[in-house]
N, C-alpha and C positions, 0 to 999 in steps of 0.2 A: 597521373592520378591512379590509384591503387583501386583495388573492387569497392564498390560500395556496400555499407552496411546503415541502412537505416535504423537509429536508434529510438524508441519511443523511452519517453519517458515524461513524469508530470511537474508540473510549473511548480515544485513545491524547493524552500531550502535544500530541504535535505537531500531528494535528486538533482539540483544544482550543486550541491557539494561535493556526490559520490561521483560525478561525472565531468568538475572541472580538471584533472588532468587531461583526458581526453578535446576539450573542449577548448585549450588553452595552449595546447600540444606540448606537453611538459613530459609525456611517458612516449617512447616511439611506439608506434602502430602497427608492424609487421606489415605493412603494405595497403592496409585498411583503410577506407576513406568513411571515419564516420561521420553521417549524416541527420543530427539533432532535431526531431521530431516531439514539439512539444503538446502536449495537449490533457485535458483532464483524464482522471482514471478509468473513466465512466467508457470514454471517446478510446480511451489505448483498448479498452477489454473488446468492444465492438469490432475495434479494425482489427484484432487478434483474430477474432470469429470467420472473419473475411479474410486471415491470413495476408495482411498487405504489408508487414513491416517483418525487417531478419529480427531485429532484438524489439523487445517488446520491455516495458513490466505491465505488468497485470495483479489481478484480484488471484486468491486462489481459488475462491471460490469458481473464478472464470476457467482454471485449470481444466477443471472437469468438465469443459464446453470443447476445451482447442488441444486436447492432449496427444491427441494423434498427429497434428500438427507440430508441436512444440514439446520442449522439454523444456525444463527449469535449470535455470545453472545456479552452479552452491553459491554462490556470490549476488550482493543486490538486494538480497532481502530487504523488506521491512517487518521486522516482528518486534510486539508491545509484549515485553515480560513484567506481568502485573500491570501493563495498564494499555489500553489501546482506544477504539472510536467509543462513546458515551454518547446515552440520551442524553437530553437537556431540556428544561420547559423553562416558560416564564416565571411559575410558583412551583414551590415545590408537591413533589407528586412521590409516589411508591411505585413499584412494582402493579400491584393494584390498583392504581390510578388511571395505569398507562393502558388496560384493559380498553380495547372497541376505541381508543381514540387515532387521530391523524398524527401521524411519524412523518415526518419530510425523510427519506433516506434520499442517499447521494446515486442511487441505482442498484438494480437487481443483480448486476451481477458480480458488485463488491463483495468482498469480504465481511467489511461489516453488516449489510443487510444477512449476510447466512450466519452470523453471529446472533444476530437481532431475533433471528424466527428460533433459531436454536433458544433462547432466553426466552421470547414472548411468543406464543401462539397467531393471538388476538388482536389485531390492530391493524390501521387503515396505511397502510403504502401511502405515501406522497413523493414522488420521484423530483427532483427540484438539485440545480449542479451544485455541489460542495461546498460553494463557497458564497452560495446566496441561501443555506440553511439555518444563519442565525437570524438573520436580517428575516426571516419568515416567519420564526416563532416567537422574535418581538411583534413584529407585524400581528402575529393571532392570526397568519394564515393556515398556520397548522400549530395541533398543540401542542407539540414535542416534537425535536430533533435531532437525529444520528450524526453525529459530527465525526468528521475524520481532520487529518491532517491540523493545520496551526488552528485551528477554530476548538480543538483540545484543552489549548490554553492561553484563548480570550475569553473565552466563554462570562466567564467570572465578573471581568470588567465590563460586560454589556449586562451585568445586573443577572444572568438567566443561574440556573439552580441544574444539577448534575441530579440525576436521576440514579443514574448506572454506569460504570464504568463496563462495559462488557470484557478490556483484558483484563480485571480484576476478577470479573464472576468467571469469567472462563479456568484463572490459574485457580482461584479456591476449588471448584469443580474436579479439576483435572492434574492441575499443579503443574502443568506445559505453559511455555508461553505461546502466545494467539501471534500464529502467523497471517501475515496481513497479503500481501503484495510480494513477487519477485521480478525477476529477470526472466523472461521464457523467451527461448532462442529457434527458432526456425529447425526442422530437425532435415527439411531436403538440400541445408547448406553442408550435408558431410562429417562425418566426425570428426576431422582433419580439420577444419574450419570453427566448429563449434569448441574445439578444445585452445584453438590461439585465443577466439575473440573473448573466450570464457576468463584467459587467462589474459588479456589485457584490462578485461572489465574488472576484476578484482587487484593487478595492479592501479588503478586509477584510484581506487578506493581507500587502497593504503597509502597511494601519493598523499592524498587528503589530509587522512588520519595521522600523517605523520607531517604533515604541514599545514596544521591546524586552521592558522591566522589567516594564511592567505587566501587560504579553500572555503572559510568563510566569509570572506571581503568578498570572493565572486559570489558566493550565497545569497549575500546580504540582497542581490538586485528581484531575488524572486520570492522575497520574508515579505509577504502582504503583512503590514500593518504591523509589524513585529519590530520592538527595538532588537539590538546586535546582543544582550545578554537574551532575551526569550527568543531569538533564532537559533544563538547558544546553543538553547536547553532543547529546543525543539531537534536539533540537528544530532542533538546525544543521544535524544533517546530513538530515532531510527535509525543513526548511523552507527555501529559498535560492531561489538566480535561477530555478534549474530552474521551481520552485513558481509565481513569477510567469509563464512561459512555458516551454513544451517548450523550443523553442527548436529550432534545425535538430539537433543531435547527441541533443537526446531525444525527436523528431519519429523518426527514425532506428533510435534504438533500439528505437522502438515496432516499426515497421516490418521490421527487421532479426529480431527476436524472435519474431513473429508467423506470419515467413517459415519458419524456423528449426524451430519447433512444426512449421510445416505438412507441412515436407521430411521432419521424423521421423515424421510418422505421429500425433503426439500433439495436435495440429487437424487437425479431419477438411476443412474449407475454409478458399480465403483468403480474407481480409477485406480489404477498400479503407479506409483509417482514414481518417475526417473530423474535423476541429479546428475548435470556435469560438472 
């Protein structure tokens, strides 16, 4: 058995996608025994704080928590160009609306919640896991909620009404796409280390992308609730070039975002981001 690397990542298609060559062993390893660490986003960005896993993904917002710990590798990504997490109510509502009311957010130290306070001031936090956020504001236990992940695009068919897209209001604002989620790698595993694991992680992804069909068929086991064409669509729109590299314009938005946090008061410091 080769070193271990524990990888986190979240129960969603799309990280079952970018990860089944790894998972299936279809790309060699360089000696690496990765170790498949699943769990929500919420639960990756906490054990990041606590530094317990080599590969992580994470919030970026969470960057600015673990950055002395961790660097981001250019590979991984999730970024929404023009579209990303969206409120959603049971009737429709405005900007306006959503003023002093209850937000179920998926946690504080997602992405999308410092999207959300960047867009709204005013309004009640309900912390509630991702994927029990629609089922809540049918319920009327809270009166609006920040949806991430495939809950994107169900939303519609449980009858609920879109508010905001936040990567929308972000690219009009800014004209960057809203980076979401990366890969963030351990930085006391060595530059020698971080530069194989970086570069097997971004072969995996191109295995994928260039074997569509089949990287979807192992997908398909972790599409809550989704047919194989809306796992499809869900898996294209965070799996793409962005995924193989930031790239300058989501280098940027990193950047731009983080700024932004920092001017509102909702990051208490700035951060210098490093890429491998």
């Amino acid at each position: 058995m080769g070193r271990e690397i524990r990888l986190g990542h979240s129960p969603d298609s799309d990280d079952a996608f970018m990860f089944y060559a790894i998972a299936k062993d279809k790309i060699p390893t360089d000696g690496y025994n990765f170790i498949h660490v699943i769990e929500d986003i919420e639960t990756l960005n906490q054990r990041a704080l606590r530094k317990e896993l080599e590969v992580t993904a994470i919030s970026i917002h969470t960057y600015t928590k673990v950055h002395e710990n961790y660097a981001l590798l250019s590979c991984g990504a999730s970024i929404g160009d023009q579209y990303g997490p969206m409120v959603v109510s049971k009737s429709p509502m405005n900007k306006t609306d959503l003023k002093s009311k209850s937000i179920a957010i998926p946690g504080k130290l997602t992405t999308a919640y410092l999207a959300l306070k960047l867009f709204l001031d005013d309004f009640k936090p309900v912390e509630i896991p991702f994927d029990k956020i629609l089922d809540a504001v049918i319920s009327g236990e809270v009166q609006a909620g920040l949806i991430i992940h495939e809950g994107q695009l169900l939303y519609k068919t449980m009858g609920l009404h879109k508010v905001i897209d936040l990567g929308e209001w972000w690219y009009e604002k800014e004209k960057l796409p809203l980076p979401l989620g990366a890969n963030a790698i351990r930085r006391d595993l060595g530059e020698e280390n971080i530069k194989k694991i970086s570069s097997i992680l971004k072969k995996s992804i191109q295995y994928s992308l260039d074997h569509r069909k089949e990287a979807l068929e192992h997908a398909m086991s972790y599409a809550r609730d989704m047919d194989p064409a809306l796992a499809d669509r869900f898996v294209g729109m965070y799996v793409n070039d962005y995924t193989l590299d930031f790239g300058e314009k989501g280098r940027e938005g990193v950047h731009r975002l983080l700024t932004k946090g920092f001017e509102k008061g909702i990051i208490d410091h700035q951060v210098k981001v490093d890429f491998y």
